[in-house]
TORGUVEX-702791 format. One line per 10 residues: number of its first residue (from 1); their letters; for each residue x, y, z of C-alpha. Coordinates in nm, 3 decimals. Example, Ala and Ser with C-alpha at 12.3 -4.5 7.8 and 13.67 -1.06 7.14 Angstrom:
<rs>
1) as) 1.230:-0.450:0.780  1.367:-0.106:0.714;
</rs>
This chain:
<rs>
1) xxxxxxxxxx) -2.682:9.524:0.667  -2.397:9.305:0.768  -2.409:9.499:1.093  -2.708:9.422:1.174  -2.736:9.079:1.124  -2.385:9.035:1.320  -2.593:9.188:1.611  -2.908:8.983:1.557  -2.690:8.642:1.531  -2.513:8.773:1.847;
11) xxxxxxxxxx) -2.825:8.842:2.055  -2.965:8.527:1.954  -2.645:8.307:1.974  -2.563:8.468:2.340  -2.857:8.340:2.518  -2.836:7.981:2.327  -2.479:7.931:2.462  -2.612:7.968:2.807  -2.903:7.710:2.760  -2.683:7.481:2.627;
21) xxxxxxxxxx) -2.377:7.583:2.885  -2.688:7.504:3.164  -2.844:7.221:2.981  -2.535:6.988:2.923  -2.480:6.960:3.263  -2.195:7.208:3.272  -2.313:7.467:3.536  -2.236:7.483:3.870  -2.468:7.388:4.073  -2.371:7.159:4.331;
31) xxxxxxxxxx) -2.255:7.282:4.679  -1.917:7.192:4.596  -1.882:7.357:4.298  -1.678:7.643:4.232  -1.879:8.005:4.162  -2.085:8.095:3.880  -1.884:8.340:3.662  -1.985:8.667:3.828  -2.205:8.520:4.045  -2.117:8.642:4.373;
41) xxxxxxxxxx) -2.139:8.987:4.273  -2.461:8.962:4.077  -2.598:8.819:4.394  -2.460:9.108:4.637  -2.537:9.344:4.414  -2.852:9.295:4.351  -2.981:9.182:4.729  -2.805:9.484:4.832  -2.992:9.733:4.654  -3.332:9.522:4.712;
51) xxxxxxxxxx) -3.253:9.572:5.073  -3.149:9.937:5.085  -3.480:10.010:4.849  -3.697:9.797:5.113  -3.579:9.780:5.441  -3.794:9.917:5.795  -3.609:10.253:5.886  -3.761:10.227:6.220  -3.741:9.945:6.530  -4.077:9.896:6.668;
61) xxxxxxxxxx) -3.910:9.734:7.004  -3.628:9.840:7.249  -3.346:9.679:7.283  -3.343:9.568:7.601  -3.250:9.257:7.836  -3.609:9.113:7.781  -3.595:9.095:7.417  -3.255:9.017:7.361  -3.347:8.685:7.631  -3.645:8.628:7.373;
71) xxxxxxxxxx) -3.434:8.646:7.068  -3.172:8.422:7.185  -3.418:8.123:7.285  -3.564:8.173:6.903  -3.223:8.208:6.744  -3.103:7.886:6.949  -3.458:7.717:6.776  -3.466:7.845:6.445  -3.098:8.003:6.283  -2.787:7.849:6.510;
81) xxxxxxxxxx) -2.857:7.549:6.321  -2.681:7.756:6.010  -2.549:8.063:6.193  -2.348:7.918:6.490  -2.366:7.981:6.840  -2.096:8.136:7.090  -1.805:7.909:7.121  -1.967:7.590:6.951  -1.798:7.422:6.630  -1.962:7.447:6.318;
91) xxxxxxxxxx) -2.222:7.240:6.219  -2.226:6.990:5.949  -2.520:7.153:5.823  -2.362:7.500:5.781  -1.996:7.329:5.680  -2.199:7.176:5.386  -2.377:7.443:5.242  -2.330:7.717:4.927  -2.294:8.002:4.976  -2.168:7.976:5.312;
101) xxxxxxxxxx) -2.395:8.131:5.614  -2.214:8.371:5.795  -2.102:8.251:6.161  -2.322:8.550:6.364  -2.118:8.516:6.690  -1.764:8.515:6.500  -1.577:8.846:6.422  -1.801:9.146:6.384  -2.104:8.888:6.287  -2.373:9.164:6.120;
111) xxxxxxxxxx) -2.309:9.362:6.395  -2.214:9.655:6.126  -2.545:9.576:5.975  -2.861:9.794:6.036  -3.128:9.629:6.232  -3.388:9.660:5.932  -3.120:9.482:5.747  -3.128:9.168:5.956  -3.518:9.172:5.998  -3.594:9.239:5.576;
121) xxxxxxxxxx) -3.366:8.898:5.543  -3.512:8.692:5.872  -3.834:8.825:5.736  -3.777:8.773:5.348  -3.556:8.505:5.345  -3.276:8.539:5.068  -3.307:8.302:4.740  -3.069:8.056:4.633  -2.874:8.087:4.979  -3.066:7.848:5.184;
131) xxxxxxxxxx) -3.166:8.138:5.437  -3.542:8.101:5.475  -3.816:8.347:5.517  -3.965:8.340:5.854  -4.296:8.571:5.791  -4.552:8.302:5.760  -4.349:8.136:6.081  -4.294:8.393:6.352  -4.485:8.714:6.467  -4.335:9.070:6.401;
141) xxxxxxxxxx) -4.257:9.106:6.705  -3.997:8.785:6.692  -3.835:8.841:6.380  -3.717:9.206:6.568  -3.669:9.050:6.858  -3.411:8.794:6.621  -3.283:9.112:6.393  -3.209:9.284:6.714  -2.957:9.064:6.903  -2.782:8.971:6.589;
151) xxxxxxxxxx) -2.706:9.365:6.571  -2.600:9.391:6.888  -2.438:9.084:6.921  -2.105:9.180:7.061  -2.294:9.409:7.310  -2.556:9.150:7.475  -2.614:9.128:7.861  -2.446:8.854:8.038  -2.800:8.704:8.061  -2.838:8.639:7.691;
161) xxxxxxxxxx) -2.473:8.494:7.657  -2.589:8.232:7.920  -2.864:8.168:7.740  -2.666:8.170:7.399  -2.348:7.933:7.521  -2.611:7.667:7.696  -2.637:7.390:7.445  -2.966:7.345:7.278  -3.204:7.061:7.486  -3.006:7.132:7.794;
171) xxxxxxxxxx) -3.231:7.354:8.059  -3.123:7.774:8.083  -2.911:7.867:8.346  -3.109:7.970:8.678  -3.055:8.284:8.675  -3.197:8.371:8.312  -3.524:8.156:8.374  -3.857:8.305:8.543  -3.976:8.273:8.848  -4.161:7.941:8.895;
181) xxxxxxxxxx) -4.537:7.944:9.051  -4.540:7.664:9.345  -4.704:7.371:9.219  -5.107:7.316:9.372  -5.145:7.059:9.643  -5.212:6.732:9.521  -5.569:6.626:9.523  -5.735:6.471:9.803  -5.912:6.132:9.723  -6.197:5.977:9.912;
191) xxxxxxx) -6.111:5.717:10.134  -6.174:5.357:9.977  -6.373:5.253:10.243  -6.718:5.124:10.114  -6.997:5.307:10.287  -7.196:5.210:10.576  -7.492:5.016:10.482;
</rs>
């Protein structure tokens, strides 16, 4: 009998610990906090396994210069904010939050990563990290266009790393952009001239 209530007052003492842990203020939950006990690895492990159990198998688009030119103009608009660009300093943004997003175009990046890794997260989003879901935001065909050059990022055309190292506002090098169509003659007016009367 003792037994059992031990185990009932531990069940029930367990989970009231926590609530008052959480409650008083204690838990970490600023950005400069140190890590939740276990927290990491509760994280990893369980986004890991959500991805493995959910992720496309199959890439509905080549990899190819045209795509990889697409996904760097929406990775310049939407992720380098967080996720760095080719030989730029980190942003304050990305310097200031928890956890920390990974620098794409440093070191190996998620170039180890399968490409229906990188789209279930760009298409997802991944809680509590500050990466954002970006199905109700871009088509399909974006988020692989996105999932693609981050897993081939140390294998892009020269192309894409002009387009990449070109800081965001400024215009895309020449030789990346398309062919312009000339611009229509201006209209002609009629002359002023009141008519004859």
């Amino acid at each position: 009998m003792k037994f059992i209530v031990g185990v009932l007052l531990g069940v029930l003492l367990v989970p009231f610990g926590v609530y008052l842990y959480v409650a008083s203020g204690s838990a970490p939950v600023a950005t400069t906090d140190s890590d939740f006990p276990f927290e990491a690895f509760f994280a990893h492990k369980g986004l890991n396994a959500r991805i493995k159990k959910d992720m496309p198998k199959n890439v509905p688009i080549q990899p190819n210069e045209a795509n990889y030119l697409a996904g760097a103009e929406l990775y310049k608009q939407h992720c380098a904010v967080c996720h760095g660009l080719p030989l730029a300093t980190k942003t304050s943004i990305a310097t200031g939050m928890f956890p920390r997003p990974p620098l794409l175009f440093e070191g190996k990046g998620v170039t180890d990563d399968e490409p229906g890794e990188s789209y279930w997260k760009i298409f997802n989003g991944v809680r509590l990290s500050g990466m954002p879901g970006f199905s109700k935001s871009l088509s399909e065909t974006q988020m692989w266009q996105l999932a693609l050059l981050v897993a081939n990022a140390d294998k892009l055309p020269s192309s894409t790393k002009a387009v990449l190292v070109t800081p965001i506002g400024a215009s895309t090098p020449a030789a990346t952009m398309p062919l312009a169509t000339p611009a229509p003659p201006p209209p002609v007016f009629p002359s002023s001239v009141p008519p004859p009367k």
